[in-house]
C-alpha positions in Angstrom: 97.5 76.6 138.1 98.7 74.7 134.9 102.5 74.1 134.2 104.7 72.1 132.4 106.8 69.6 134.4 110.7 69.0 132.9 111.3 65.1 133.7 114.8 63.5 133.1 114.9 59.7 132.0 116.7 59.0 135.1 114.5 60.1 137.4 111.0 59.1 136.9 107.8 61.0 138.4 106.5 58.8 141.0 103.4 60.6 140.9 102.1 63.5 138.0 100.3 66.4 139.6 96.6 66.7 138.3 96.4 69.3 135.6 100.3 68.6 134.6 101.4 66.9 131.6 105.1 65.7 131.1 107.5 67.0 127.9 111.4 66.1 127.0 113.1 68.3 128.5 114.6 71.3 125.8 117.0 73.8 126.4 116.5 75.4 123.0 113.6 75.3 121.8 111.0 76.8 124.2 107.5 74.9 124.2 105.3 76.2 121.4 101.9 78.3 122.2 98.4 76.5 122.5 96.9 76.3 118.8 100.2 77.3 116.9 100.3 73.9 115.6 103.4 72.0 114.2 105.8 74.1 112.4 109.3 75.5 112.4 110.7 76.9 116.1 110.6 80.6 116.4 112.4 82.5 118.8 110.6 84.0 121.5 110.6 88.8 120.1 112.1 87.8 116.9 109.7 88.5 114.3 109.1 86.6 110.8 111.0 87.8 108.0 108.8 90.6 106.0 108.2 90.0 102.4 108.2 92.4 99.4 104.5 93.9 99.2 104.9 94.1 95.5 106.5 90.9 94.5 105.9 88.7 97.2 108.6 86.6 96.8 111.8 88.3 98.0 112.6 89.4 101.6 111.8 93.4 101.8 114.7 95.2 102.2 113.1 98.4 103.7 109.8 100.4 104.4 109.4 102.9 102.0 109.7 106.7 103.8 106.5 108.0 101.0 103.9 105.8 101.4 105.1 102.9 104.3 105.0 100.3 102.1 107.7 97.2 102.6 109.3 96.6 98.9 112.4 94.4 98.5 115.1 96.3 96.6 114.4 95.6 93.3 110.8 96.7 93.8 111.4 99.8 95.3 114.0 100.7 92.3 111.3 100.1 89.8 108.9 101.9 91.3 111.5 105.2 91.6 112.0 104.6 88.3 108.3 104.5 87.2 107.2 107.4 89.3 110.2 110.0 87.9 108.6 108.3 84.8 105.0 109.4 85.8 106.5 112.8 86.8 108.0 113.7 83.2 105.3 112.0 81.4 102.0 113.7 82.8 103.7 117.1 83.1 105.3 117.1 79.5 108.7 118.0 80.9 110.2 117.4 78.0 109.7 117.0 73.9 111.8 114.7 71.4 114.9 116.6 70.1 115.6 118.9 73.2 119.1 119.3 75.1 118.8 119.5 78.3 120.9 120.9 80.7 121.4 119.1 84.5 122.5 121.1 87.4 125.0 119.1 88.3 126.4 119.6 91.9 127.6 116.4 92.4 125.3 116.2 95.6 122.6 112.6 95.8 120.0 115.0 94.1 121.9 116.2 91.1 123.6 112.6 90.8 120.4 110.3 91.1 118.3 112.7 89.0 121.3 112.4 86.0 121.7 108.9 86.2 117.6 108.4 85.8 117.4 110.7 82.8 119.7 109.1 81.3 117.9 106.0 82.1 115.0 106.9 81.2 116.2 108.8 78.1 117.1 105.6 76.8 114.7 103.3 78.3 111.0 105.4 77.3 112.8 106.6 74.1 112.3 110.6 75.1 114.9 111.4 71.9 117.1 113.6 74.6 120.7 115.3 74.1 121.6 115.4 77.6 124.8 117.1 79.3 125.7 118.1 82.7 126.3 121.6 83.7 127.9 122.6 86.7 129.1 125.9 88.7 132.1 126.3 90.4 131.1 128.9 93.4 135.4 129.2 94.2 135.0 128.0 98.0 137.9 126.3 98.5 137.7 122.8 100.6 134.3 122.6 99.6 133.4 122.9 95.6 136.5 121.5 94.2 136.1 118.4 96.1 132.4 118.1 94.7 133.6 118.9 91.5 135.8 115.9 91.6 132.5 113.4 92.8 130.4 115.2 89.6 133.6 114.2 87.1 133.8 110.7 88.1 129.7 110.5 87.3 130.1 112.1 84.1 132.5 109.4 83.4 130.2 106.5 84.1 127.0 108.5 82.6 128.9 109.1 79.4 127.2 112.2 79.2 129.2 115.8 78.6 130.4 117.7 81.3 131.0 121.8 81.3 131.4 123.9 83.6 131.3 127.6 84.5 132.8 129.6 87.6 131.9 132.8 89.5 135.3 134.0 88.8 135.4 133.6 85.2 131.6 135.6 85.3 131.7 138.1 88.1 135.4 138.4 88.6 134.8 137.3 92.6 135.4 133.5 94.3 132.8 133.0 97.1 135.6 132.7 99.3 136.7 136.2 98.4 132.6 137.8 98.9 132.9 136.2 102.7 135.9 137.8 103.4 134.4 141.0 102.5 131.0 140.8 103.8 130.7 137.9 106.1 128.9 135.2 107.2 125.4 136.8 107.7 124.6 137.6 104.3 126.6 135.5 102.3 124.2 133.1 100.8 122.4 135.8 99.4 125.0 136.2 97.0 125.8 133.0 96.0 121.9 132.2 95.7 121.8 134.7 93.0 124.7 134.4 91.4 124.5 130.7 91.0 120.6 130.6 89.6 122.5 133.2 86.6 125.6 131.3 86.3 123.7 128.0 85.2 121.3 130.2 82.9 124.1 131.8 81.2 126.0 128.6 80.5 122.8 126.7 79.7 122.4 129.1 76.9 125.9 129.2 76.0 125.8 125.4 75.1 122.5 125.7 73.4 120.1 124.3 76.0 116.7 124.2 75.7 115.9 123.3 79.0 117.7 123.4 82.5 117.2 120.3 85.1 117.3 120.3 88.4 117.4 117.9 91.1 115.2 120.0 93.7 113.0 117.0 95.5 110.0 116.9 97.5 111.8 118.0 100.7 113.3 120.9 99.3 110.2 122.2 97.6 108.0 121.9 100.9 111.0 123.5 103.1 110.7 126.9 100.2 106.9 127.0 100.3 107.3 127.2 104.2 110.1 129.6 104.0 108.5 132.3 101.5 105.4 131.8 103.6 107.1 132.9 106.6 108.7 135.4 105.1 105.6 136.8 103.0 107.4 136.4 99.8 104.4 136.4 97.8 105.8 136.4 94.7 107.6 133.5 94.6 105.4 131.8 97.0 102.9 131.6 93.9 105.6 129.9 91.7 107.7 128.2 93.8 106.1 124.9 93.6 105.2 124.5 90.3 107.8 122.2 88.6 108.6 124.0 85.2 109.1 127.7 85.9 110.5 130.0 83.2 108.7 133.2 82.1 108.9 134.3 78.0 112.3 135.1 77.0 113.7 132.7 79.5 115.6 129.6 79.7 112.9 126.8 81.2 113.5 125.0 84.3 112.2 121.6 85.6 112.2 119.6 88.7 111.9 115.7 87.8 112.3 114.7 91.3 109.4 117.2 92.5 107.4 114.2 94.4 110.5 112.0 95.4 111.3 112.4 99.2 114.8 113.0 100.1 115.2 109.6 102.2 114.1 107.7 99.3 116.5 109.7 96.8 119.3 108.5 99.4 118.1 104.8 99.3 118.0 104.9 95.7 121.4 106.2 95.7 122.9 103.4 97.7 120.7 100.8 95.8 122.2 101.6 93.0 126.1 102.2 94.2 126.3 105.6 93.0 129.3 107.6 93.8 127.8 111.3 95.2 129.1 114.2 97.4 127.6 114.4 100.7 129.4 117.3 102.6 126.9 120.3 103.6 128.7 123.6 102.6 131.3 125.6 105.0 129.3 128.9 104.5 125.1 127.3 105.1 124.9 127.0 108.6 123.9 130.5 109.0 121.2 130.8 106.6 117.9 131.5 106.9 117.0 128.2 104.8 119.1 125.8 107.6 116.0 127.1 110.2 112.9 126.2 108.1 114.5 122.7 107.5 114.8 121.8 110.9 111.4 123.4 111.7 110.0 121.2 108.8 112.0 117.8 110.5 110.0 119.0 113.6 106.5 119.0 112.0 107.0 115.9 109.9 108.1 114.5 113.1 104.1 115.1 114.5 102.9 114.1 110.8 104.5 112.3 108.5 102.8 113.7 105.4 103.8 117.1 106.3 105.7 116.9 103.0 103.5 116.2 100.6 101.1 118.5 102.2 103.5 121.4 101.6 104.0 120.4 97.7 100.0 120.6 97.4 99.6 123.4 99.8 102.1 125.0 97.1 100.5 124.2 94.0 96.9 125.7 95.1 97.9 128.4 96.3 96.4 131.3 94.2 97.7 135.5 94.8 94.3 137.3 94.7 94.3 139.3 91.0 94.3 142.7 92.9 97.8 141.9 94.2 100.2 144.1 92.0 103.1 141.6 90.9 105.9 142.8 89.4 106.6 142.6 86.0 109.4 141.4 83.7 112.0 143.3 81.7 116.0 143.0 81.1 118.3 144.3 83.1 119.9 148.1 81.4 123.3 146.6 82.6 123.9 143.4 81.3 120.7 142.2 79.9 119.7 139.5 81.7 116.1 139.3 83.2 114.7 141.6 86.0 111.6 142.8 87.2 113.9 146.1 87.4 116.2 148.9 86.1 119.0 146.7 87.5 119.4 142.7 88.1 120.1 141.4 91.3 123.4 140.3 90.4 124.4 143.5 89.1 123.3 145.2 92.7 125.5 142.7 94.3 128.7 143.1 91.8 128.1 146.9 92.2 128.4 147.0 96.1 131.5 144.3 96.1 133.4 146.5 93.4 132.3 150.0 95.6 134.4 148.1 98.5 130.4 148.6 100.0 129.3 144.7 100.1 126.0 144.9 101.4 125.2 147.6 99.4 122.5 145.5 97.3 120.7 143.4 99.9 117.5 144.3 101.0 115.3 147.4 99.5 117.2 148.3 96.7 114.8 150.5 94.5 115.9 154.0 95.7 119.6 152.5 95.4 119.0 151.6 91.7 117.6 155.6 90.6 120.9 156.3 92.4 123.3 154.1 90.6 121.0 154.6 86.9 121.6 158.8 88.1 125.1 158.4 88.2 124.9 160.0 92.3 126.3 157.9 95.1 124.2 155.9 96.7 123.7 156.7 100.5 124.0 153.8 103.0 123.6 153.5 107.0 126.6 150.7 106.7 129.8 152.4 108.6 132.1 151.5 105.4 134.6 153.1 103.8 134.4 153.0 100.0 137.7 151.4 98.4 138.7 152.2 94.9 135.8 152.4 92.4 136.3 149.6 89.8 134.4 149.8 86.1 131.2 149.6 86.2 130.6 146.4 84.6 128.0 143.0 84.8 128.5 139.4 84.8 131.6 138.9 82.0 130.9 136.6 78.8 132.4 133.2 78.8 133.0 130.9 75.7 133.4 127.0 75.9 
């Protein structure tokens, strides 16, 4: 058996073992493996410093989440930057002279996807008018402390900030609709609501186009959800990444292919200042599940992402499918694929002092309410004071 034998000047080998061979003795340094060579020491689990895949010169500062590849931080900014790029550019997003309006939350999505338009807008020349449009929902705790994040970006973007509130339109705070129907249901409400509220002030300030910062994540987590839930309808559209029928506003996602992870390293790369607390009222809904189910799967596969997204955008309805069709809303106008909008279902059970009045199969309720009869329901509630019969109120900037 070979070895290595320590010896100490004072105490000379009388005699060296066949096979052995004498060193200095080290108590650092451990002795290097056969054919390594000369070279610098290493320490015995501590493994050589990765460099950038890209540059090859700087040390990579992380593994990126999309494709695995190790890019040092001024790489991996570039190439968020050029894909976004990519994104707007092959799907014609966007042509010279538009305003644009960007949901503005004041969440990592909303924040990164402003501060790379504007970029970008500047950068590539895309002849923009850019502004930021955000809703205040009324939940107290919660929005107004967002709010705050989103008006200390708009002061380092530069870019004009409005903003439009559920009271000011529908005469209700979020905080008010949970008090009166709950915890179950109350992201129903504020899902439709909301998706109104930034249409309405999008074309109250002249917008040509709304933004949003849905990413990848997002977009597989609603493909999975409508799937589930055999929403086929929006299960056709809900990938594609500009939606908007004739007569309404447009709506794009820039960050369609980004992954969430890499929108939060982006974030921190670049020191931006974003809102990062989950909403009071989300833990109960329906949306919450399919995320964690999606965590689960991309756990077993880490594509499972990006196979959602194209999963999503090949998906075809077959043509004898009856889908409904558009028209306005007889109430206040706005676009529905009935008599009534959703919003106006969902006004006209809050103002009965019957809140759940307008979720779930509403089309016998809307011949009651267009007929002027009282609409039956199963719910054991007594009907409060009947308020005008109104829509979503008209705001001015």
């Amino acid at each position: 058996m070979l070895g290595v034998v320590v010896s100490d000047a004072r105490f000379p080998l009388l005699r060296r073992p066949e096979g052995f061979e004498r060193q200095r003795p080290s108590r650092c340094i451990p002795p290097p493996p056969p054919g390594s060579g000369r070279g610098p020491p290493r320490w015995p689990g501590m493994p050589a410093p990765v460099l950038c895949a890209s540059c090859g010169s700087r040390r990579a500062a992380l593994r990126r989440p999309k494709t695995g590849q190790a890019l040092c931080r001024e790489c991996f900014v570039a190439a968020f930057e050029a894909e976004v790029h990519g994104t707007v550019v092959s799907a014609r997003l966007f042509q010279p002279g538009e305003t644009v309006a960007i949901g503005a939350s004041g969440g990592k999505d909303s924040t990164v996807l402003a501060h790379v338009l504007r970029l970008l807008n500047e950068r590539h020349g895309y002849g923009l008018r850019l502004l930021l449009l955000s809703v205040d929902e009324g939940i107290a705790g919660y929005r107004d402390d967002s709010l705050a994040a989103v008006r200390r970006s708009q002061g380092s973007l530069g870019l004009p900030l409005h903003v439009v509130s559920y009271q000011e339109l529908y005469g209700w705070s979020m905080d008010r609709i949970v008090r009166h129907v709950g915890l179950k249901n109350n992201c129903t409400f504020c899902g439709v609501f909301r998706r109104q509220a930034l249409d309405r002030g999008a074309a109250l300030l002249g917008a040509d186009k709304i933004a949003t910062g849905h990413n990848a994540d997002d977009i597989a987590e609603t493909v999975l959800m409508n799937f589930l839930r055999g929403d086929v309808g929006r299960l056709r559209r809900c990938a594609d990444i500009l939606t908007g029928s004739e007569g309404q506003l447009p709506r794009c996602k820039p960050l369609k292919h980004a992954y969430e992870k890499e929108i939060v390293l982006y974030a921190y790369f670049q020191g931006l200042d974003y809102f990062s607390t989950e909403c009071v009222y989300s833990p109960n809904a329906y949306r919450g599940h399919t995320r964690a189910l999606l965590k689960d799967l991309e756990a077993t596969r880490p594509s499972t992402v990006a196979d959602l997204v194209h999963s999503g955008e090949r998906l075809a309805v077959r043509e004898d499918v009856r889908m409904p069709t558009q028209g306005t809303c007889q109430r206040c106008g706005y676009l529905s694929s009935q008599p009534l909008c959703k919003a106006c279902l969902l006004l006209e059970g809050l103002n009965r002092g019957l809140p759940r009045l307008g979720i779930g199969k509403t089309s016998r309720l809307q011949k009651a309410l267009l007929g002027g009869e009282k609409p039956e329901t199963s719910l054991q509630e007594e009907e409060g004071p009947r308020q005008a019969k109104r829509g979503p109120r008209a705001i001015d900037f």
